[in-house]
Every structure is written in C-alpha cells, then in structure tokens.
N, C-alpha and C positions, 0 to 999 in steps of 0.2 A: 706225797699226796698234794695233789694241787688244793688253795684254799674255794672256799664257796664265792670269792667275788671273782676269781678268776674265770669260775664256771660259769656264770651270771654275765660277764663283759661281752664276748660275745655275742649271746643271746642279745642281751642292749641295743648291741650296735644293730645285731639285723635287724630287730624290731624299729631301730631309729631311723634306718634306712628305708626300710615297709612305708614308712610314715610320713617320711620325704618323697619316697615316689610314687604312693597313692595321692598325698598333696596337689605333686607335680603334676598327676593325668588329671586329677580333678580342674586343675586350672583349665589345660588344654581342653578338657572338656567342657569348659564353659563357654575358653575365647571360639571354639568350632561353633558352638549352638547361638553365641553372643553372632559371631559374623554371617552365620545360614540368617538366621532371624532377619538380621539387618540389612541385608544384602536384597531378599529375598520385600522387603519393605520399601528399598529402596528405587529398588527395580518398578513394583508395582505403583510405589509414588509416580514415577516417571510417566507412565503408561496412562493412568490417571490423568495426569496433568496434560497431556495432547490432544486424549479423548474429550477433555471438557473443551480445550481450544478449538478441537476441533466440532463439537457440537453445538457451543454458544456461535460459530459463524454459520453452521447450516443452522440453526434454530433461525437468526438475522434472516439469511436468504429465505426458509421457507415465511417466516412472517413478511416479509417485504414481496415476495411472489403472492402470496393468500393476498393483502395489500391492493396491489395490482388487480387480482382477478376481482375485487369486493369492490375496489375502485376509492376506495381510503386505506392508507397504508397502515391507519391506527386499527384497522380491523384484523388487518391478519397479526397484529404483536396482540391484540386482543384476543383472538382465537388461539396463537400458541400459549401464550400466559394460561389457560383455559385447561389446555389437554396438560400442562404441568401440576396445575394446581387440583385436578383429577388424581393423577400417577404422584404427587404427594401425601394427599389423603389416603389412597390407597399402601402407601408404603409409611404412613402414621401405624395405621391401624395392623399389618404387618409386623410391625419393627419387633415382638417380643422373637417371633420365631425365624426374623434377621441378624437377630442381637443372638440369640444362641448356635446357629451356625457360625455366624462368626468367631464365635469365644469357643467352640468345638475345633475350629480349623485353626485357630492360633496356639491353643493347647497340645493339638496332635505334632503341629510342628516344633512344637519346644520339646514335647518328650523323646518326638523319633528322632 
C-alpha cells in the first residue's frame, strides 16, 4: 500500500503547476492590457500634439487676417483671445461631466 505522502506528491505538484501557470497568464495578462493602454496613449498623444501645432498656426493666420480686415493686427489676436476665453469658461463649467467620461472611457479600456 502506498504511503499518504506518496498520494499527496502528485496532487502538490499539480496544484504547484496550476499556480505557476495561472501566475504566468496573469503576467501576460497584464503586459497585453499594460501595452493596449499605452500604445493606444501613445498614439493619441501624437494626434494631440499636430492638432494643437496645427491649430495654434491657423489661430495666428486667423488673428493676423481679423488684424488686417480691423486694420490693427492687435485686434484680431484680441478677438481670437476672446472666442477662447469663451469656449474655456464654457468647458470650466463642464469639466464634472468631461471628467467622468473620461474616467468611464479609461476604465472600459482597462477592463475589456
């Protein structure tokens, strides 16, 4: 009759095996959600960064064209200064229900 650690060893080992490769997918499962995440931040960094280059020089040309048509150029960087400082107030007074889509769309992407 075999003794009771004999019967036990076995079992051990697969449990100890279970444990290492639940470990193991857990990692991968992390570095997968760590690189969607980042990737996916990285990308929209970029995207970000054009749009604003590319919007602070059409902001310039339209304030320098408003400028021109007003006949002082400080009027038309007066005038855009103006429509931002609008559309910032506006997105002060916003930002609770900006701030929660946002943290909505950063959570969905971490759990799916």
């Amino acid at each position: 009759m075999e003794t009771k650690e004999s019967l036990f060893e076995p079992l051990l080992e697969r449990a100890e095996a279970y444990g290492k490769t639940s470990f193991d997918l857990l990692k991968l499962k992390t570095v997968d959600k760590t690189s969607d995440v980042l990737s996916s931040f990285v990308s929209r960094l970029l995207f970000a960064i054009f749009c604003t280059i590319f919007l602070v020089t059409l902001n310039i040309a339209v304030a320098l064209w408003l400028g021109d048509l007003l006949g002082k150029s400080y009027f038309g960087f007066f005038i855009v200064a103006g429509f931002y400082g609008i559309i910032g107030l506006i997105l002060y007074f916003t930002h609770p229900s900006i701030k929660e889509k946002v943290s909505k769309q950063i959570i969905q992407q971490i759990l799916n």
